[in-house]
N, C-alpha and C positions, 0 to 999 in steps of 0.2 A: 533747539526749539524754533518753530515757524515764527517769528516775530518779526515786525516790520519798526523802525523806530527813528522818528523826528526827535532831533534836540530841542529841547524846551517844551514837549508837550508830552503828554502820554501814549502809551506800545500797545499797538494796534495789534491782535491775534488775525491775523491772516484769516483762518477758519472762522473769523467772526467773535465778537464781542471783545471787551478793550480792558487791560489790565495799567492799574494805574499805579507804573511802575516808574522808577528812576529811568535817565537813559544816560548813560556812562560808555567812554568811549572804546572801542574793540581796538586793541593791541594788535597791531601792525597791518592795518585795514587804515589809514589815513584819518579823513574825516569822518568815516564810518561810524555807526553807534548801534552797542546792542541794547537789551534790557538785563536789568540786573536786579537788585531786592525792590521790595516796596516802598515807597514814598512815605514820606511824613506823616504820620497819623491815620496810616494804612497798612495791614495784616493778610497776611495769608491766611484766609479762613477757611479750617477745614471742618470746626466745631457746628457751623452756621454757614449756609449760603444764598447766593441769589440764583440766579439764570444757570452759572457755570460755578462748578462746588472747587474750591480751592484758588479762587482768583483773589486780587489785592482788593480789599473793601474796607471800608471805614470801620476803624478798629472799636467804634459806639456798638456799628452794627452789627459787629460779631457775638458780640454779646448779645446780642436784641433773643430773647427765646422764643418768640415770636415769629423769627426764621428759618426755613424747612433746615432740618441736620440733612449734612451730606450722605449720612450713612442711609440715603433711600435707596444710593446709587451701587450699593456694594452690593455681593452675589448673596446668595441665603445663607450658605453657609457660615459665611462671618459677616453680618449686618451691624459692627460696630467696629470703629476703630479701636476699641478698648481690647484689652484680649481677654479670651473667656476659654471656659474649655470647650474643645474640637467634637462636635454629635459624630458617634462610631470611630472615634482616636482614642487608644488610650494613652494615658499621660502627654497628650500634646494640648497646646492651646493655639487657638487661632484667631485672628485680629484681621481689618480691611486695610487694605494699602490702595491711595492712591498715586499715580503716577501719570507722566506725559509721554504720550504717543509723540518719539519725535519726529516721525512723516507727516502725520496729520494735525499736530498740535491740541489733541483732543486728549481728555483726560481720561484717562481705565482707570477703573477700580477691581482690583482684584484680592483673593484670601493669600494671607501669608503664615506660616506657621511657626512655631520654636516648641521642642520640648521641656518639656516641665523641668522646676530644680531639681537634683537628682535623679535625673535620666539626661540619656546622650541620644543621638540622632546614630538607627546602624542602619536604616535603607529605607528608601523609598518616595525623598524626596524628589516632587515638594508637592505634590495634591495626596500623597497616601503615606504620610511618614510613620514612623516605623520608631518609636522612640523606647529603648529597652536603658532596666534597675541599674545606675551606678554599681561597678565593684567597689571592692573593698579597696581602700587605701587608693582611693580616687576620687576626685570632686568632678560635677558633672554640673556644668551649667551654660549659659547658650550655649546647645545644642553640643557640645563638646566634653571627652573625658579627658581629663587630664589626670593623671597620675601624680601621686605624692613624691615630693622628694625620695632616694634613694629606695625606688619605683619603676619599673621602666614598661610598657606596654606590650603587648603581647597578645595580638588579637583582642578581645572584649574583657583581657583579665590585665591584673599591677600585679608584677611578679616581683621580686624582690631582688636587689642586685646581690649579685654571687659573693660568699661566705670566703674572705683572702685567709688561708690557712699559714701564710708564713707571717702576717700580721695579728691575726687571733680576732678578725673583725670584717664586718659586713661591708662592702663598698656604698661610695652611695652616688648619687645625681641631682640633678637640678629638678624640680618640678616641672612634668611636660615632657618628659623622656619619652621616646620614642624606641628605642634601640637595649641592647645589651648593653654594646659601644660604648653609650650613653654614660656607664656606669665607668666607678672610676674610685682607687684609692685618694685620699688628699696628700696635698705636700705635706711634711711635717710628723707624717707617720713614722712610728719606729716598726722594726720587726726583723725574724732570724729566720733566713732560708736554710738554714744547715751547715752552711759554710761560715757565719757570722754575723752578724749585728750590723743593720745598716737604717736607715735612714731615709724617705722618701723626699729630695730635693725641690720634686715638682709634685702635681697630679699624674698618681698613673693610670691611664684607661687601661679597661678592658680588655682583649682582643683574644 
């Protein structure tokens, strides 16, 4: 970030207007000092602001309701930092995110998305996502499916790890499996290939 910063006073934003922030010294720059969190009985406010929406301000005034919310600054689409759901998404919700421009030091506010509990993100992010129904025997939460133990993933389904016929039993996996591979007898199993009675030593995987 564009900051300019004297020891012992407050961090000047280059772009203008002044953040009253600690100044702590930059690691292997000498005397040097950058800025770093908020000062003593000051907050990053993003609930409430002044001049510039998310600067260090008197943590009184953040509270004050009396001061414009930053969320004037956000696109239409998502006018709150809260997440709500997304107009024309289905199962997606969207929420305002800001951040620092760090050439200009200025702050953007832009929409950010995640799909609902029980739905997974499969195209389109991130202004037209695309969020589709959890399978079965899978849990789906930001934006992610992860598949159940002794499960393993296969395209948009949890297929189930393959049926060991000289064991008399289902292989299984870790939750999150991604692969067949994945799948795997445990150590400790017994079972009879035809030739005799043995015993699995280790985990056998798949292959």
């Amino acid at each position: 970030m564009l900051f300019e910063c004297i020891r012992g006073s407050v961090c000047q934003r280059i772009i203008g207007g002044s953040l009253l922030i600690f100044c702590a010294t930059a690691p292997g720059l000498g005397v040097a000092y950058e800025c770093s969190d908020c000062g003593l009985g000051y907050v990053r406010c993003v609930k409430n602001c002044l001049s510039v929406c998310g600067v260090c301000v008197p943590e009184t005034l953040c509270n004050n309701p009396t001061v414009p919310d930053c969320s004037s600054q956000c696109p239409t689409e998502c006018p709150s930092f809260q997440w709500r759901a997304a107009t024309g998404k289905e199962n997606v919700s969207v929420a305002c995110e800001q951040s620092v421009n760090e050439s200009t030091g200025q702050y953007v506010y832009a929409c950010k998305y995640k799909c609902n509990d029980g739905y997974y993100y499969s195209s389109g992010w991130a202004t037209s996502p695309v969020c589709t129904k959890c399978p079965s025997n899978a849990t789906c939460r930001d934006n992610n499916l992860t598949c159940n133990a002794g499960y393993y993933r296969s395209g948009g389904s949890c297929v189930r790890c393959p049926y060991d016929s000289d064991t008399g039993r289902y292989g299984t996996s870790a939750a999150g499996a991604t692969s067949i591979n994945n799948c795997y007898i445990s150590s400790g199993v017994s079972g009879n290939d035809g030739m005799g009675n043995f015993i699995h030593s280790s985990n056998c995987s798949y292959n």
